[in-house]
C-alpha positions as CSV (number, residue, x, y, z in Angstrom):
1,X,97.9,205.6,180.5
2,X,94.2,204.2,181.7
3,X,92.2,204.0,178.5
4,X,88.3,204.0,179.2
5,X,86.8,202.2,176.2
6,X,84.4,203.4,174.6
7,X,80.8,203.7,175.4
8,X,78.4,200.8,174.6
9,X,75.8,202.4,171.9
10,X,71.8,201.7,173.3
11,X,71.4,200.3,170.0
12,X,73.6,198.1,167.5
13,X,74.6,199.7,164.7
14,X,73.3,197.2,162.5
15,X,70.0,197.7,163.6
16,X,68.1,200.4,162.1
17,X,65.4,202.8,164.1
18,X,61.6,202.4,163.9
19,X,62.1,205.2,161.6
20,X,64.2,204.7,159.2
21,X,62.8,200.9,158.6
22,X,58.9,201.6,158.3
23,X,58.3,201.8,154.4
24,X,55.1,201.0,152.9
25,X,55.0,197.6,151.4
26,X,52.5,197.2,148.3
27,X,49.9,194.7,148.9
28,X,49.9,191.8,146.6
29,X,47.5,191.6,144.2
30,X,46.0,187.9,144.4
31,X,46.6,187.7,148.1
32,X,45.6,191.5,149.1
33,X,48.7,191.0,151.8
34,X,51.9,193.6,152.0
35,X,55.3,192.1,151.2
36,X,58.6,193.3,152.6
37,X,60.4,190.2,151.3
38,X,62.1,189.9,147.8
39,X,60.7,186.3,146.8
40,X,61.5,186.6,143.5
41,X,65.6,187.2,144.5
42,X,65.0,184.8,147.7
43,X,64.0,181.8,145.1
44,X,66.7,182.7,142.8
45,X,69.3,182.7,145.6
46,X,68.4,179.3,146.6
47,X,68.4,177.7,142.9
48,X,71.7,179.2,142.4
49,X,73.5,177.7,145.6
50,X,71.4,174.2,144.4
51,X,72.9,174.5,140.8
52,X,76.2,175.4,142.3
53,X,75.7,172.1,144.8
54,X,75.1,169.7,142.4
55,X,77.9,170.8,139.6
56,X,80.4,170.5,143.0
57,X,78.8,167.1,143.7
58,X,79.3,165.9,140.0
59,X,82.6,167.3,140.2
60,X,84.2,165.4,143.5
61,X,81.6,162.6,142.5
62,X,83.3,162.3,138.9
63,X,87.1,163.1,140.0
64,X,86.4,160.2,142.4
65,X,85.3,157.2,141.2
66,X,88.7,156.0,139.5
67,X,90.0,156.0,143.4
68,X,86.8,154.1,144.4
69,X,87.2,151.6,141.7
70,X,90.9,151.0,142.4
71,X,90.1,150.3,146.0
72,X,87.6,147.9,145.4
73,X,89.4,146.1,143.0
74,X,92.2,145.7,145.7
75,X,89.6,144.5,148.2
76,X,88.2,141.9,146.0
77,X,92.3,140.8,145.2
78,X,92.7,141.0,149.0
79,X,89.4,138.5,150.0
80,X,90.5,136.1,146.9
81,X,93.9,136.0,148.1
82,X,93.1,135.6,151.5
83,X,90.5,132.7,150.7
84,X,92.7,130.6,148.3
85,X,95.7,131.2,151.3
86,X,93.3,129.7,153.9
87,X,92.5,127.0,151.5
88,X,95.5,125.7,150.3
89,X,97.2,126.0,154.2
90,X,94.4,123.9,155.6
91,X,94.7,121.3,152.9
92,X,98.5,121.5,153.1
93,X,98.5,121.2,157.2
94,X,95.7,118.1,156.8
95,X,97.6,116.0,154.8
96,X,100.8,116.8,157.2
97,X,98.8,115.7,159.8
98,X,96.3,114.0,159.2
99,X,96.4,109.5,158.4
100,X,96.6,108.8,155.0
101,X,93.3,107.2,155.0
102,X,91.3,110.8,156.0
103,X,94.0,112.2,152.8
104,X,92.7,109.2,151.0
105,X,89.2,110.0,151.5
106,X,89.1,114.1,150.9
107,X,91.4,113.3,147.5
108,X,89.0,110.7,146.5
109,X,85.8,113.0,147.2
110,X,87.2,116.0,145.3
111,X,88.0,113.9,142.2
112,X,84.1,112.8,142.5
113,X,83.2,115.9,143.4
114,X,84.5,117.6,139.9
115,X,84.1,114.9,138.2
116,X,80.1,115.4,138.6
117,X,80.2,119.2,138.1
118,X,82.0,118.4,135.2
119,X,79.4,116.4,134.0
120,X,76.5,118.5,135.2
121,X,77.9,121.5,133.1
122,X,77.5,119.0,130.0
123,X,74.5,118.3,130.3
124,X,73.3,122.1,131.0
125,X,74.9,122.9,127.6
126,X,73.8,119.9,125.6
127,X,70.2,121.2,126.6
128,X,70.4,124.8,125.7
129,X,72.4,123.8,122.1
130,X,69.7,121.9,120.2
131,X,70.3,118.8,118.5
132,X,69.9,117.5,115.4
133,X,66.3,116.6,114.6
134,X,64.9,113.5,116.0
135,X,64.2,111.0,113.6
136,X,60.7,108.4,113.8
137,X,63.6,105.8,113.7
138,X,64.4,106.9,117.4
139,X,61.5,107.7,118.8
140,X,61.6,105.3,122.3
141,X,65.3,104.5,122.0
142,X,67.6,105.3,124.8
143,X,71.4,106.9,124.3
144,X,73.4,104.8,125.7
């Protein structure tokens, strides 16, 4: 029942001998060298597998981006939510805690605050909608 395995060949079998391999390669003519490799196949090889790469890049690349979208539309969501959360549970928490003059003061601010903001954006629009043409009746005179 002892099996001897079989005998371990000098040479691969996918190696060829001296022989059988030693062909004579035609010299190129603008070089004068011999050849042995197929450039012609080897170049077409290689543009083939980078044609085949870029239709598969397209492909995933194109199937994608609706999933890449989607999730950064729900991280902008997430970072509004979590900023206007923060926001409104500080200001909640402050006036709980804080004396009335301190709630006083910030609710005074922020009034002032968008009141000027309000105001600025007025007068960035009344200078980019032109006005009716001055007059030399009010040349020097001030709105009021």
């Amino acid at each position: 029942m002892n099996q001897d395995p079989p005998p371990i060949p000098d040479q691969p079998e996918s190696f060829s001998s001296e022989e059988e391999t030693t062909t004579e390669n035609p010299q190129s003519e603008s070089t004068g060298r011999t050849s042995g490799v197929d450039f012609d196949g080897f170049a077409k090889s290689v543009q083939d597998a980078l044609e085949t790469g870029k239709k598969d890049a397209k492909k995933l690349f194109d199937d994608n981006l609706p999933k890449v979208k989607e999730e950064v539309s729900k991280g902008a969501h997430d970072v509004a939510y979590a900023f206007a959360f923060a926001t409104a549970f500080t200001g909640a928490l402050i006036r709980e805690v804080a004396p009335d003059s301190l709630v006083d003061g910030l609710r005074d601010g922020a009034s002032a605050g968008q009141r000027a903001a309000e105001e600025a954006v007025r007068k960035r629009h009344e200078e980019k909608t032109p006005g009716p043409e001055a007059s030399d009746n009010d040349v020097g005179s001030v709105p009021v």
